[in-house]
C-alpha positions in Angstrom: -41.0 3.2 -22.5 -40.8 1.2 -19.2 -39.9 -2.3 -17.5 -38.4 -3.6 -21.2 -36.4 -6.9 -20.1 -33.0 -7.2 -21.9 -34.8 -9.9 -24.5 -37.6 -7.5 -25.1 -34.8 -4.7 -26.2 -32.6 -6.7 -28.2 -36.0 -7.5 -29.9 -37.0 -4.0 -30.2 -33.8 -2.9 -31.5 -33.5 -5.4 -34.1 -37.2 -5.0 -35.5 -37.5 -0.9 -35.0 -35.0 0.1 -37.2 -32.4 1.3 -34.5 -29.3 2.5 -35.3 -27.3 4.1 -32.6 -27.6 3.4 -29.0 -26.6 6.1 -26.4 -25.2 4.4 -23.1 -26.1 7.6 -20.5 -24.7 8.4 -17.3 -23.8 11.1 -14.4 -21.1 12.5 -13.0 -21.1 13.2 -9.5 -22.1 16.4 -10.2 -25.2 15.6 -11.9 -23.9 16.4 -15.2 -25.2 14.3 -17.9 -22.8 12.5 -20.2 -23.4 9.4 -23.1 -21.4 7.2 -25.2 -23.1 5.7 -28.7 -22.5 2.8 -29.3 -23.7 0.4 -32.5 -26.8 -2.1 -32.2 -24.0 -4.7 -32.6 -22.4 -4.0 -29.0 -26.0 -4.2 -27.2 -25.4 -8.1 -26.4 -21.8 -7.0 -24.8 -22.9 -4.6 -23.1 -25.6 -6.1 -21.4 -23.0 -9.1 -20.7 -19.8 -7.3 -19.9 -20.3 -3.8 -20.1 -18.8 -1.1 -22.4 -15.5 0.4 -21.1 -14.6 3.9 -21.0 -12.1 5.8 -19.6 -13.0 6.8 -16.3 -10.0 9.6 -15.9 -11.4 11.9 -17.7 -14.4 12.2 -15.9 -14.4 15.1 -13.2 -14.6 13.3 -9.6 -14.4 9.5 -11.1 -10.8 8.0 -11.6 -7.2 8.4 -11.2 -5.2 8.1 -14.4 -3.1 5.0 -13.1 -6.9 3.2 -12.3 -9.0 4.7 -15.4 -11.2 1.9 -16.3 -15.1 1.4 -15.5 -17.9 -0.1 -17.4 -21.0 1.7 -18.6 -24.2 -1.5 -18.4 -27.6 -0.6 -19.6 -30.2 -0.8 -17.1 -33.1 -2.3 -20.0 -36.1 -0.9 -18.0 -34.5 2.6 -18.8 -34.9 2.4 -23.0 -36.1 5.4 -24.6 -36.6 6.3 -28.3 -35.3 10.1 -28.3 -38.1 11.6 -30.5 -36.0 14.1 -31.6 -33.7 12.0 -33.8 -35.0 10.5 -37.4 -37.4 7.9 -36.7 -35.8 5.5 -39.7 -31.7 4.5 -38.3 -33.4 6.1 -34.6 -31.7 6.5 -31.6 -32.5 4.8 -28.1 -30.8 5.9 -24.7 -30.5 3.7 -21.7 -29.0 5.2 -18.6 -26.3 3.2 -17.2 -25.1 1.6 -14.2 -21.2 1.5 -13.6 -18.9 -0.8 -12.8 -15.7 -1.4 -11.8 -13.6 -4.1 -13.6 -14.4 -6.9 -11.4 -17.9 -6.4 -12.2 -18.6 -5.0 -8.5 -20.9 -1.2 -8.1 -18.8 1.7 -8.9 -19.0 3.5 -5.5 -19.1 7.2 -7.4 -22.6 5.9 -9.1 -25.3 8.2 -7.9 -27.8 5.6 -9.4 -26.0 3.1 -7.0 -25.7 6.1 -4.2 -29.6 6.1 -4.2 -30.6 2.6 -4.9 -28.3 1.8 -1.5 -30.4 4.1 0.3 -33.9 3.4 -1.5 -33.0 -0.2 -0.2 -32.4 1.2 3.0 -35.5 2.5 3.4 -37.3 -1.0 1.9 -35.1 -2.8 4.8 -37.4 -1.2 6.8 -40.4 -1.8 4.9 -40.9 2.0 3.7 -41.0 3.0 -0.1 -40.1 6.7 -0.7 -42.0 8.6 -3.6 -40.4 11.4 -5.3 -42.5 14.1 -7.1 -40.4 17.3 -8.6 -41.3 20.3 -9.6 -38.1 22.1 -11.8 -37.8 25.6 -13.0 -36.0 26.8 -15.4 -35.7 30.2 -17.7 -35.6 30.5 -21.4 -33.5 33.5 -23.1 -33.3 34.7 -26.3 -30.2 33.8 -29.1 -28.3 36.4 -30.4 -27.8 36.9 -34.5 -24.3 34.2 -33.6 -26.8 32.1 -32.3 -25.0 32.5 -29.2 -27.4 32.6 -25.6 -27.9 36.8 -24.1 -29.2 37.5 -21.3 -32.7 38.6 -22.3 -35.7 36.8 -20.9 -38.0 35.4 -23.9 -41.2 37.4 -22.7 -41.8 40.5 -20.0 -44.6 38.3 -18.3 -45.3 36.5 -15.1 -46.7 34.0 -12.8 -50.0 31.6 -15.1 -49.8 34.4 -17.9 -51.1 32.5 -20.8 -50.5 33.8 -24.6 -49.4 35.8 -26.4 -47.5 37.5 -23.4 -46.6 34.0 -22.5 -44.0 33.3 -25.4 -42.7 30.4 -23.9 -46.4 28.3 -24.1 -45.6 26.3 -27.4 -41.7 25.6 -25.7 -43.7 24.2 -23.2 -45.9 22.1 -24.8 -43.9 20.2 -27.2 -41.4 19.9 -24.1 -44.2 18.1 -22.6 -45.2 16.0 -25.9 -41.6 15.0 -25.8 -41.3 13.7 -22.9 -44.7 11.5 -23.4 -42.9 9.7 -25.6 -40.3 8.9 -23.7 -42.8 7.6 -21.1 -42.4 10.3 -18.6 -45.5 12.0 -18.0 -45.8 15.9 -16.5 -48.4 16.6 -14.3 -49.2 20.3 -15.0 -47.1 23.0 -16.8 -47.2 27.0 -16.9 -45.4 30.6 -16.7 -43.3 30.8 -13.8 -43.3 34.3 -12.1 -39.5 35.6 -13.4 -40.0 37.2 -16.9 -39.0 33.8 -19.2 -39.0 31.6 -16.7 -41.0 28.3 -16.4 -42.2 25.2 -14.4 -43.1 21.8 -15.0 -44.3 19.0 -12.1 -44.2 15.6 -12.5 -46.1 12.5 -11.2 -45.0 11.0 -8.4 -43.2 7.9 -8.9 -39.9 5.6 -7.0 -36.9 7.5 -6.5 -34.6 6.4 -8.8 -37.2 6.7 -11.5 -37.8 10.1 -10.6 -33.9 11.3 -10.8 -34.2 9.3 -14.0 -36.9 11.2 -15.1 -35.2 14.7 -14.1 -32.2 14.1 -16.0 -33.9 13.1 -19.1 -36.8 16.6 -18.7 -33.2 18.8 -18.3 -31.9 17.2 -21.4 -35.2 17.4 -23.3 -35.3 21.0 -22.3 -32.0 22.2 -23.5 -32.8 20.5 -26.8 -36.0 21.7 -27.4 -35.2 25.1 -26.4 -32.2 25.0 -28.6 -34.8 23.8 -31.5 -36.8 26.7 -31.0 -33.9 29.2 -31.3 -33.6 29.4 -27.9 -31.1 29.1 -25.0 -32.5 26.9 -21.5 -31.2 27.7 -18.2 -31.2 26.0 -15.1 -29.4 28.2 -13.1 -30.7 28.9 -9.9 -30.5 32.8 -9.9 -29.6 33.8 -13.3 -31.1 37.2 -13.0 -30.9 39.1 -10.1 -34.1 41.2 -8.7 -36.2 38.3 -10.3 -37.4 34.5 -9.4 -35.1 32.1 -8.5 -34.9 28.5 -10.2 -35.9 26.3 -7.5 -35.9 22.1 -7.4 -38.9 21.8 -5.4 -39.0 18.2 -4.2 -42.3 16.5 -3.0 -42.1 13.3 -1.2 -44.1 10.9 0.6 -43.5 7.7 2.6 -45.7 4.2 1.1 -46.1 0.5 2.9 -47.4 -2.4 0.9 -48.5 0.3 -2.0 -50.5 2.8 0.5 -49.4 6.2 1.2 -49.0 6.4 4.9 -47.6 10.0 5.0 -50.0 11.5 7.8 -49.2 14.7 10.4 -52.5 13.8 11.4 -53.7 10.4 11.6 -52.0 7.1 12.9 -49.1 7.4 11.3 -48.0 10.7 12.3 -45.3 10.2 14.6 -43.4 8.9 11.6 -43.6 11.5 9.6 -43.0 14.3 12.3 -40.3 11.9 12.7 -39.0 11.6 9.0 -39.7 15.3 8.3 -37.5 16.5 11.4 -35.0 14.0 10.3 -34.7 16.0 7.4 -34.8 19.0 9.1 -32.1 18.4 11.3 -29.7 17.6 8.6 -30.7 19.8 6.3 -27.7 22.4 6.6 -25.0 19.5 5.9 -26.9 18.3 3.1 -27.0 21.5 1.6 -23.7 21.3 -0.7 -25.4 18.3 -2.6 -29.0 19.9 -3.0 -27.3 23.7 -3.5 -24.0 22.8 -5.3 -22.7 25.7 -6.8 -21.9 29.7 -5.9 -25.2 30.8 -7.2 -27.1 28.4 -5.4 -26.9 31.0 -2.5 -27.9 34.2 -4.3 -31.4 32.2 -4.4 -32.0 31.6 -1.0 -33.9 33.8 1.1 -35.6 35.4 -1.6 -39.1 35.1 -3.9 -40.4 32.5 -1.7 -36.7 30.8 -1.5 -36.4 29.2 2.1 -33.9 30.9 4.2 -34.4 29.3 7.8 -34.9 25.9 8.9 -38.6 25.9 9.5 -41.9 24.2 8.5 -45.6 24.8 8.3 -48.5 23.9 6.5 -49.3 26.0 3.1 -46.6 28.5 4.2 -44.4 29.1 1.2 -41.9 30.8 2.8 -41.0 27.6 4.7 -38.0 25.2 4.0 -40.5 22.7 4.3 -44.7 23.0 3.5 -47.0 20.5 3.9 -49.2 21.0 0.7 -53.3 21.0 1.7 -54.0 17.3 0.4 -55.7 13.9 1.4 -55.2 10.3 0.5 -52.3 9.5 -2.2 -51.4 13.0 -2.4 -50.8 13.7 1.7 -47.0 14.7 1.2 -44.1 16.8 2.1 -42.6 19.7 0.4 -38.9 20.4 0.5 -38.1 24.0 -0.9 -34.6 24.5 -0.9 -32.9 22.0 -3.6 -32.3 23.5 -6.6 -31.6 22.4 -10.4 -28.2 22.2 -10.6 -27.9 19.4 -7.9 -27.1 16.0 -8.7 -30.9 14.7 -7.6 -29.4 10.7 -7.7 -26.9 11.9 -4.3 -29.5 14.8 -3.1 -32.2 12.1 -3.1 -30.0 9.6 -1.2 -29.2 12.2 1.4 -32.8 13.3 2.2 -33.9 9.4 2.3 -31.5 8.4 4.4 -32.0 11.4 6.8 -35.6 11.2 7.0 -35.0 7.1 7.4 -32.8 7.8 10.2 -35.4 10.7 12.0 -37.7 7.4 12.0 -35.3 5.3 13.8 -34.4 7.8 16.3 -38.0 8.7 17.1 -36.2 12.4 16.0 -39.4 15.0 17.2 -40.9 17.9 15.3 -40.6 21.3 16.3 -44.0 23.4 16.3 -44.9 24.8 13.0 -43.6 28.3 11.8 -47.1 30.3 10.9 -46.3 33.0 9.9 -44.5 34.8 6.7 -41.0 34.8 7.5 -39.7 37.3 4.8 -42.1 39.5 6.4 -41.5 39.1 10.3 -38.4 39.3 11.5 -39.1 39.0 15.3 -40.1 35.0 14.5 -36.7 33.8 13.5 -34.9 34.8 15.7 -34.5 31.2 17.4 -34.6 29.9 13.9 -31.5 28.0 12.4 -30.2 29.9 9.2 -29.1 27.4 6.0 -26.1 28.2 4.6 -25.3 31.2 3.5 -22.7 30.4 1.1 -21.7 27.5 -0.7 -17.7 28.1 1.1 -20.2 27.4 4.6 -22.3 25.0 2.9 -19.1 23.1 2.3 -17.5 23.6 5.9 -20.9 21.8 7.4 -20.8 18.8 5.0 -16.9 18.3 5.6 -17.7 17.9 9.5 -20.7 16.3 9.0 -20.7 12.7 10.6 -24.2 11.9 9.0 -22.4 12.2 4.9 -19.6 10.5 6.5 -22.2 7.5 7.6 -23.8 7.4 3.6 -21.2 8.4 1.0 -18.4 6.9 0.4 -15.2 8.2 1.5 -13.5 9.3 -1.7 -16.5 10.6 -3.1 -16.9 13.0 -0.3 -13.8 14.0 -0.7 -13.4 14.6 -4.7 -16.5 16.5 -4.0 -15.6 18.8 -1.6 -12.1 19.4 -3.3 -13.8 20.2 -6.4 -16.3 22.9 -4.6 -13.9 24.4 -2.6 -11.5 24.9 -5.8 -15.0 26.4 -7.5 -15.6 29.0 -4.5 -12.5 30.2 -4.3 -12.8 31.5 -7.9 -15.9 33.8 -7.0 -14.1 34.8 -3.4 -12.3 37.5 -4.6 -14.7 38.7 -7.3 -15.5 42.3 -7.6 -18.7 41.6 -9.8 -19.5 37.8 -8.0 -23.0 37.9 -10.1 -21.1 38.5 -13.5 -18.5 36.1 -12.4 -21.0 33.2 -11.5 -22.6 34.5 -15.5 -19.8 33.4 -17.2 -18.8 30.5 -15.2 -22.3 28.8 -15.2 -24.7 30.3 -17.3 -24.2 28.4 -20.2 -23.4 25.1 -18.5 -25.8 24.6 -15.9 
């Protein structure tokens, strides 16, 4: 359900039967979190906004200055299918504000509608495709999540070795109804692990989107006796969970992403501003300790490079003409906040525009394979304690976050290394710490 003005969902709420109304939001992290609130307080918060306290979310508020306020953003209503359809339950996410009514400056949905207006300052209009990963492992007789994949099979198996094909399919049913429509769906090549790719659509809509397909995930999972991971590495010697991240650059409605027609010195230029800040980036689009046991392996990008088709690249440019001529970007992965990652990569490909930034040649070759090409090649981070080093020095994330986000983020990472640093098993370690969160 789509572009409902706030009339339209007072009037849907009061002739549908609705019940409960969940007021969702993000952390800075990217984790998601809701408050219910009755049909009665839908007027108020439209008008005012429903307070909360503000403290006790990681990375928001100080206790002394706790208050914000959670305001629907009506386009975003959804009927959660999975709640009873008489007394149902509709979602909004939220934007926050502060109690003077002014944008809460820790709001990634404000982070990246600042830079999506960026862009449209300059008359571009960034779309976002994803394509998420994930695994799905079995319960144990507690009902408690193990570590064993749901099936032995691998990349487009179909049934019965593909166990997870039903998961996937009423995952995809489920998020039809919630307006948000996949593109294509199948088997991953890890043993239980999966992917789903979505339409292309505006930014904010498409970290919208993303949130909503990890929640759907869990619960489906969870109602099919199963446990959903988005971890990027849960099992080692297997696939990573990869956020690949598809974009292309519109004016006045027309894709204009071209490396080969009239438009292609601005995308060379808005690819190798990407590129270039890819490495300071990397602590918002590879946030956690396991981020880095992903990279560099199963196709996982390692070195800053690009080509055309080349998998093995940190960023391919798919084979496609017309609305589909876009860019890949390989190395995000799921457990990123995609409202701050998304900002990031707009405003550094917006800024590779304005500087006229140039390409470098294409990598074309297999670059898990041949050593003696990357050798000139810049490395991305290696761990998330370096990943964190380059974003504190970085001027660029000093030009587009704000200042005390920055810094609540980096204190919180730096505090969430150091507990793996001195870890004689760091893969069991990262287990427990994330693999029933992320």
């Amino acid at each position: 359900m789509n572009n409902f003005s706030v009339a339209e969902v007072i009037k849907f709420v009061r002739d549908n039967d609705v019940k409960f109304i969940r007021l969702a939001f993000c952390d800075i992290f990217g984790e998601l979190k809701n408050v219910s609130i009755m049909p009665s307080e839908l007027v108020k918060a439209f008008e005012t906004g429903i307070p909360f306290d503000a403290s006790a979310i990681k990375g928001f508020m100080n206790v002394e200055e706790s208050d914000l306020f959670l305001v629907p953003d009506a386009s975003t209503m959804s009927i959660l299918p999975w709640r009873p359809s008489q007394g149902g339950v509709v979602r909004f996410f939220c934007n926050i504000r502060m109690p003077d009514g002014k944008p809460f400056e820790g709001d990634g949905r404000y982070l990246l509608t600042q830079a999506v207006n960026y862009a449209a300052s300059k008359d571009y209009t960034v779309k976002v495709g994803t394509e998420c990963e994930f695994y799905l492992f079995e319960l144990d007789a507690e009902g408690k999540p193990t570590q064993k994949p749901h099936d032995d099979c691998g990349y487009y198996d179909i049934a019965p070795l593909d166990k997870g094909e039903n998961v996937r399919r009423e995952i995809c049913l489920t998020l039809e109804e919630m307006g948000i429509y996949p593109e294509m769906s199948h088997h991953e090549q890890g043993r239980g692990q999966h992917e789903i790719v979505f339409k292309y659509s505006e930014a904010l809509k498409a970290a919208d989107n993303l949130v909503t397909f990890k929640s759907v995930v869990k619960v489906i999972a969870a109602r099919n006796g199963l446990h959903a991971s988005f971890m990027p590495k849960p099992l080692l010697g297997s696939s990573g969970s990869g956020l690949h991240i598809n974009l292309s650059l519109s004016r006045e409605n027309k894709n204009i992403f071209d490396l080969k027609g009239q438009t292609r010195g601005i995308s060379e230029s808005f690819v190798a501003g990407i590129m270039d800040c890819i490495e300071e980036i990397s602590v918002f689009t590879n946030p956690i300790n396991n981020s880095y046991a992903r990279l560099g392996e199963y196709e996982a990008p390692k070195y800053v490079s690009w080509s055309r088709g080349n998998r093995s690249q940190l960023v391919r440019i798919p084979a496609a003409e017309g609305d589909l001529r876009r860019m890949e970007l390989r190395s995000p992965d799921p457990a990123c906040s995609p409202y701050i990652a998304l900002a990031l990569i707009i405003y550094a490909g917006m800024e590779g525009i304005d500087r006229k930034a140039e390409l470098a040649s294409p990598t074309n070759v297999n670059l898990f394979e041949s050593v003696k090409d990357t050798k000139n090649l810049r490395i991305l981070p290696r761990t998330l304690d370096e990943a964190i080093k380059k974003a504190a020095s970085s001027q660029f994330i000093k030009a587009h976050l704000p200042a005390a986000t920055i810094s609540k983020f980096l204190k919180y990472k730096r505090e969430e290394s150091d507990i793996f640093f001195e870890s004689a098993d760091r893969h069991g370690a990262e287990m427990d710490y994330y693999f029933n969160r992320i």
